[in-house]
C-alpha positions in Angstrom: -191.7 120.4 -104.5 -193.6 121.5 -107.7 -193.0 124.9 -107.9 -193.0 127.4 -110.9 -189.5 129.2 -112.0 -189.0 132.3 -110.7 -188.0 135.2 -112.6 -184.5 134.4 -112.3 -184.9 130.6 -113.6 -187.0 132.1 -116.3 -184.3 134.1 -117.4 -182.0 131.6 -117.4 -183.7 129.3 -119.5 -184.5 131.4 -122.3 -180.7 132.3 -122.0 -179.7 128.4 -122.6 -182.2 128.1 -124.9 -180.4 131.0 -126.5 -177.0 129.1 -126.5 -177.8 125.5 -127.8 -180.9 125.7 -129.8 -178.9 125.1 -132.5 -178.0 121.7 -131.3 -180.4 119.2 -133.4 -181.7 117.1 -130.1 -183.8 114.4 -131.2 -185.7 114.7 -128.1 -186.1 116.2 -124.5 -186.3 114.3 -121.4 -188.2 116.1 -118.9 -189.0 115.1 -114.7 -193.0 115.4 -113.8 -191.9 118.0 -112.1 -193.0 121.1 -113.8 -189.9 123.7 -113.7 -188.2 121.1 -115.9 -191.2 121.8 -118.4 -190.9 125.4 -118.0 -186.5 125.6 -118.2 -186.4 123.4 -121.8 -190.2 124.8 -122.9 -188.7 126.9 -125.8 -187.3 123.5 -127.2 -190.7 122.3 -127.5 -191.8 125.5 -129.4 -189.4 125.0 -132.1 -190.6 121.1 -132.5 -188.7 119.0 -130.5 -190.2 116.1 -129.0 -190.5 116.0 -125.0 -191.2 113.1 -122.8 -191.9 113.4 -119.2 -190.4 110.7 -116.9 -191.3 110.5 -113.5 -187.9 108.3 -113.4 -186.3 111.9 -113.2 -187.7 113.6 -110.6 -185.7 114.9 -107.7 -185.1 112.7 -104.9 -188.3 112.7 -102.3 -187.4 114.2 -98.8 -190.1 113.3 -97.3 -191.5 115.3 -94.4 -188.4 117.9 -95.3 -189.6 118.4 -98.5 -191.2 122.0 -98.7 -190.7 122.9 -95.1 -189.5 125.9 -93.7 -185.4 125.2 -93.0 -184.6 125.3 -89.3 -181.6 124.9 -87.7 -182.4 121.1 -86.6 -183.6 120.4 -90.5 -180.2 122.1 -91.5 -178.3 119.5 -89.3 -180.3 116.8 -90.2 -179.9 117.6 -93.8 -176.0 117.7 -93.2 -175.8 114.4 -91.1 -178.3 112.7 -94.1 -175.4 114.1 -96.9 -172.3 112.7 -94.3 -174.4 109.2 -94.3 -174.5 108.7 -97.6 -170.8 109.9 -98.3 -169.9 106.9 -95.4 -172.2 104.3 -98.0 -175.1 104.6 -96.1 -177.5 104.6 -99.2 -180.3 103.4 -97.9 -181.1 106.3 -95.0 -183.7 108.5 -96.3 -185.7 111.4 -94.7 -188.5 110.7 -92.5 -190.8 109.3 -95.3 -188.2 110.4 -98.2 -186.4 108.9 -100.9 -183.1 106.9 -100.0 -180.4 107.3 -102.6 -180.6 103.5 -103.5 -184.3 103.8 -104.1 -184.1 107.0 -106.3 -180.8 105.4 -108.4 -183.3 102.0 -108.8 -186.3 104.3 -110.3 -183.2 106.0 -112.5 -181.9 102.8 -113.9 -185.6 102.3 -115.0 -185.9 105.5 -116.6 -182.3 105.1 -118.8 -183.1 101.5 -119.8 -186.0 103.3 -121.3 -184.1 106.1 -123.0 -181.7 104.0 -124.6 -184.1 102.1 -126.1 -184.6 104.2 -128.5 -181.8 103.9 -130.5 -182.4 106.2 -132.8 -182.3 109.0 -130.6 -178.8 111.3 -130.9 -178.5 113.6 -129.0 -181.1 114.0 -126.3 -181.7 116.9 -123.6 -182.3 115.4 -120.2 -183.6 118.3 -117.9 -183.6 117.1 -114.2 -183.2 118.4 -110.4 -179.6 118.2 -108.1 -179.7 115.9 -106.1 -181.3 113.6 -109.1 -178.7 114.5 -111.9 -176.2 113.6 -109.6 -177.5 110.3 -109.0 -178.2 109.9 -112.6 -174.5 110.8 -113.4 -173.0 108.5 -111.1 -175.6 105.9 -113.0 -173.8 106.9 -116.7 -170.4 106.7 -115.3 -170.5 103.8 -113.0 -169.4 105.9 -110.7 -170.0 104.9 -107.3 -173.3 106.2 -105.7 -172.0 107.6 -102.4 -169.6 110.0 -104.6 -172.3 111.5 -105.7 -171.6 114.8 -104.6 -168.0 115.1 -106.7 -170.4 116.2 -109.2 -170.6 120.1 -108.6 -173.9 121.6 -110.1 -175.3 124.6 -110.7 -179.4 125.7 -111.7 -180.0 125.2 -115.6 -175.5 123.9 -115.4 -175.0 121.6 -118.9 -173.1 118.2 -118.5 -172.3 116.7 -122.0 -171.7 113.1 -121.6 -170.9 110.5 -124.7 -171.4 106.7 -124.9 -167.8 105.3 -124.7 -167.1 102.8 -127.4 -167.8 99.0 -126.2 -168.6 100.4 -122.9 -172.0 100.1 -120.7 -170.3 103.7 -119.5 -170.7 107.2 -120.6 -167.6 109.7 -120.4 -168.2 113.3 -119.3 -166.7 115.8 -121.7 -168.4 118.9 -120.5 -168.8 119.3 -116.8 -171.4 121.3 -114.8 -170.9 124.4 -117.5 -173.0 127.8 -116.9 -171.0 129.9 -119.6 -174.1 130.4 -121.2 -175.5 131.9 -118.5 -173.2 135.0 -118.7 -174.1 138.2 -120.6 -171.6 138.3 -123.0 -170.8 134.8 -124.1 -172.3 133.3 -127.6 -172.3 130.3 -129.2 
Protein backbone atom coordinates (compact mmCIF):
# COMPACT_ATOMS: atom_id res chain seq x y z
CA UNK A 1 0.00 0.00 0.00
CA UNK A 2 0.91 3.70 -0.47
CA UNK A 3 0.40 5.14 2.61
CA UNK A 4 1.96 8.34 4.36
CA UNK A 5 4.27 7.87 7.67
CA UNK A 6 2.61 8.26 10.62
CA UNK A 7 3.76 10.33 13.34
CA UNK A 8 5.79 7.73 14.69
CA UNK A 9 7.72 6.97 11.15
CA UNK A 10 8.10 10.64 10.99
CA UNK A 11 9.90 10.77 14.03
CA UNK A 12 11.95 8.16 13.27
CA UNK A 13 13.22 9.40 10.13
CA UNK A 14 14.26 12.73 11.14
CA UNK A 15 15.96 10.78 14.09
CA UNK A 16 18.24 8.69 11.42
CA UNK A 17 18.56 11.41 9.47
CA UNK A 18 20.00 12.86 12.67
CA UNK A 19 22.44 9.98 13.06
CA UNK A 20 24.09 9.52 9.55
CA UNK A 21 23.80 12.71 7.74
CA UNK A 22 27.11 13.03 8.05
CA UNK A 23 27.74 10.00 5.92
CA UNK A 24 28.73 11.61 2.32
CA UNK A 25 26.14 9.12 0.16
CA UNK A 26 26.56 9.75 -3.30
CA UNK A 27 22.96 9.00 -3.77
CA UNK A 28 19.65 7.65 -2.39
CA UNK A 29 17.71 4.78 -3.78
CA UNK A 30 14.13 5.17 -3.06
CA UNK A 31 10.88 2.43 -3.88
CA UNK A 32 7.75 4.36 -5.83
CA UNK A 33 6.35 3.91 -2.86
CA UNK A 34 6.03 7.09 -1.15
CA UNK A 35 6.98 6.55 2.73
CA UNK A 36 10.42 5.68 1.39
CA UNK A 37 10.34 9.33 -0.05
CA UNK A 38 9.11 10.68 3.13
CA UNK A 39 11.83 8.39 5.74
CA UNK A 40 15.24 9.55 3.56
CA UNK A 41 13.39 13.20 2.52
CA UNK A 42 15.88 15.23 4.69
CA UNK A 43 18.74 13.65 2.60
CA UNK A 44 17.32 15.26 -0.33
CA UNK A 45 17.12 18.67 1.43
CA UNK A 46 20.71 18.80 2.03
CA UNK A 47 21.51 17.83 -1.78
CA UNK A 48 21.80 14.40 -2.23
CA UNK A 49 20.65 12.90 -5.35
CA UNK A 50 17.49 10.37 -5.09
CA UNK A 51 16.33 7.96 -7.67
CA UNK A 52 13.07 6.21 -7.41
CA UNK A 53 13.04 2.52 -8.46
CA UNK A 54 10.03 0.78 -8.83
CA UNK A 55 12.56 -2.40 -8.67
CA UNK A 56 12.31 -1.68 -4.78
CA UNK A 57 9.02 -1.68 -3.88
CA UNK A 58 7.58 -4.15 -1.44
CA UNK A 59 6.49 -7.32 -2.55
CA UNK A 60 2.69 -7.18 -4.05
CA UNK A 61 0.12 -9.23 -1.99
CA UNK A 62 -2.34 -9.10 -4.06
CA UNK A 63 -5.98 -9.22 -2.92
CA UNK A 64 -4.26 -9.11 0.86
CA UNK A 65 -2.65 -6.11 0.23
CA UNK A 66 -4.53 -3.28 2.26
CA UNK A 67 -7.25 -5.42 3.64
CA UNK A 68 -8.60 -5.55 6.96
CA UNK A 69 -6.48 -8.81 8.77
CA UNK A 70 -8.81 -11.62 9.75
CA UNK A 71 -8.16 -14.53 11.28
CA UNK A 72 -8.33 -16.68 7.80
CA UNK A 73 -5.87 -13.81 6.16
CA UNK A 74 -3.62 -14.22 9.38
CA UNK A 75 -3.40 -18.14 8.58
CA UNK A 76 -3.10 -17.69 5.14
CA UNK A 77 -0.40 -15.16 5.63
CA UNK A 78 1.44 -17.79 7.93
CA UNK A 79 0.98 -20.90 5.66
CA UNK A 80 2.26 -18.29 2.50
CA UNK A 81 5.63 -17.53 4.93
CA UNK A 82 5.98 -21.67 5.83
CA UNK A 83 5.83 -22.19 1.84
CA UNK A 84 8.42 -20.24 0.99
CA UNK A 85 10.66 -21.38 3.98
CA UNK A 86 9.99 -25.22 2.38
CA UNK A 87 11.33 -23.52 -1.30
CA UNK A 88 8.10 -22.88 -2.51
CA UNK A 89 9.11 -19.47 -4.27
CA UNK A 90 6.87 -19.26 -6.66
CA UNK A 91 3.27 -19.25 -4.47
CA UNK A 92 2.09 -15.86 -4.22
CA UNK A 93 -1.15 -14.29 -2.82
CA UNK A 94 -4.26 -14.38 -4.76
CA UNK A 95 -3.07 -11.90 -7.50
CA UNK A 96 0.31 -11.04 -5.48
CA UNK A 97 3.86 -11.08 -5.96
CA UNK A 98 5.74 -14.59 -5.59
CA UNK A 99 9.15 -14.30 -4.06
CA UNK A 100 10.79 -15.43 -7.35
CA UNK A 101 9.02 -12.75 -9.33
CA UNK A 102 9.87 -9.91 -6.79
CA UNK A 103 13.87 -11.16 -6.44
CA UNK A 104 13.75 -11.17 -10.73
CA UNK A 105 12.42 -7.28 -10.64
CA UNK A 106 15.35 -6.88 -7.73
CA UNK A 107 18.10 -8.28 -9.78
CA UNK A 108 16.93 -5.68 -12.45
CA UNK A 109 17.00 -2.89 -10.17
CA UNK A 110 20.91 -3.80 -8.70
CA UNK A 111 22.30 -4.39 -12.17
CA UNK A 112 21.12 -0.84 -12.55
CA UNK A 113 22.69 0.57 -9.34
CA UNK A 114 25.93 -0.89 -9.87
CA UNK A 115 26.25 0.53 -12.94
CA UNK A 116 27.16 3.42 -11.78
CA UNK A 117 30.39 2.93 -10.65
CA UNK A 118 31.03 5.95 -9.35
CA UNK A 119 28.56 5.84 -6.81
CA UNK A 120 30.16 5.08 -2.96
CA UNK A 121 28.23 4.87 -0.76
CA UNK A 122 24.52 4.84 -1.54
CA UNK A 123 21.32 4.83 0.77
CA UNK A 124 18.84 2.21 -0.40
CA UNK A 125 15.49 2.95 1.41
CA UNK A 126 13.04 -0.09 0.84
CA UNK A 127 9.99 -2.14 2.56
CA UNK A 128 10.42 -5.80 4.68
CA UNK A 129 9.60 -8.16 2.97
CA UNK A 130 11.60 -6.41 -0.12
CA UNK A 131 14.92 -5.69 1.77
CA UNK A 132 14.90 -9.11 2.70
CA UNK A 133 14.70 -10.31 -0.67
CA UNK A 134 17.16 -7.83 -1.77
CA UNK A 135 19.63 -8.98 0.94
CA UNK A 136 19.49 -12.42 0.22
CA UNK A 137 20.17 -11.00 -3.63
CA UNK A 138 23.67 -9.16 -2.18
CA UNK A 139 24.73 -12.12 -0.28
CA UNK A 140 23.79 -15.00 -2.37
CA UNK A 141 22.06 -16.12 0.20
CA UNK A 142 19.45 -18.40 -0.59
CA UNK A 143 15.94 -16.89 -1.28
CA UNK A 144 13.76 -19.15 1.03
CA UNK A 145 16.10 -17.90 4.11
CA UNK A 146 14.89 -14.94 3.68
CA UNK A 147 13.43 -14.39 6.88
CA UNK A 148 17.08 -14.98 8.93
CA UNK A 149 17.19 -11.42 8.14
CA UNK A 150 15.47 -9.81 11.35
CA UNK A 151 14.24 -6.14 10.46
CA UNK A 152 12.94 -3.42 12.09
CA UNK A 153 10.98 0.08 10.55
CA UNK A 154 13.71 2.69 9.36
CA UNK A 155 16.54 -0.67 10.87
CA UNK A 156 20.27 0.17 8.89
CA UNK A 157 22.06 -2.88 7.26
CA UNK A 158 25.61 -1.83 6.14
CA UNK A 159 26.74 -4.22 3.53
CA UNK A 160 30.34 -3.85 1.56
CA UNK A 161 31.38 -5.39 -1.88
CA UNK A 162 33.72 -8.23 -0.95
CA UNK A 163 36.92 -8.13 -2.91
CA UNK A 164 36.75 -10.37 -6.24
CA UNK A 165 33.34 -11.33 -5.20
CA UNK A 166 29.86 -10.89 -7.13
CA UNK A 167 28.85 -10.93 -3.17
CA UNK A 168 28.42 -8.32 -0.60
CA UNK A 169 29.26 -8.97 3.21
CA UNK A 170 26.99 -7.59 5.96
CA UNK A 171 28.93 -5.71 8.55
CA UNK A 172 26.03 -3.93 10.26
CA UNK A 173 22.98 -5.92 10.75
CA UNK A 174 19.30 -4.77 11.18
CA UNK A 175 20.66 -1.75 13.67
CA UNK A 176 18.02 0.77 15.33
CA UNK A 177 20.56 2.36 17.84
CA UNK A 178 19.75 5.48 16.35
CA UNK A 179 16.47 5.29 17.02
CA UNK A 180 17.04 5.61 20.93
CA UNK A 181 16.99 8.89 22.74
CA UNK A 182 20.17 9.04 23.99
CA UNK A 183 22.54 7.56 21.45
CA UNK A 184 24.83 9.99 19.06
CA UNK A 185 26.94 9.56 16.40
Amino acid sequence: MDTDLNETGIRQAHQFFNHYRHIPFSRVYVSALKRTHQTVAEFQKIGILQTIMEELNEINWGSMEGAEPTPESHNIFVETLQKWQQGMLDVAAAGGESPNQLYARQKTGLAKIMEARDEDPVLICMHGRAMRSFICLLTGTPLNQMDDFEHGNVCLYVLEKKADSPYFEIVIRNSRLHLHENYHT
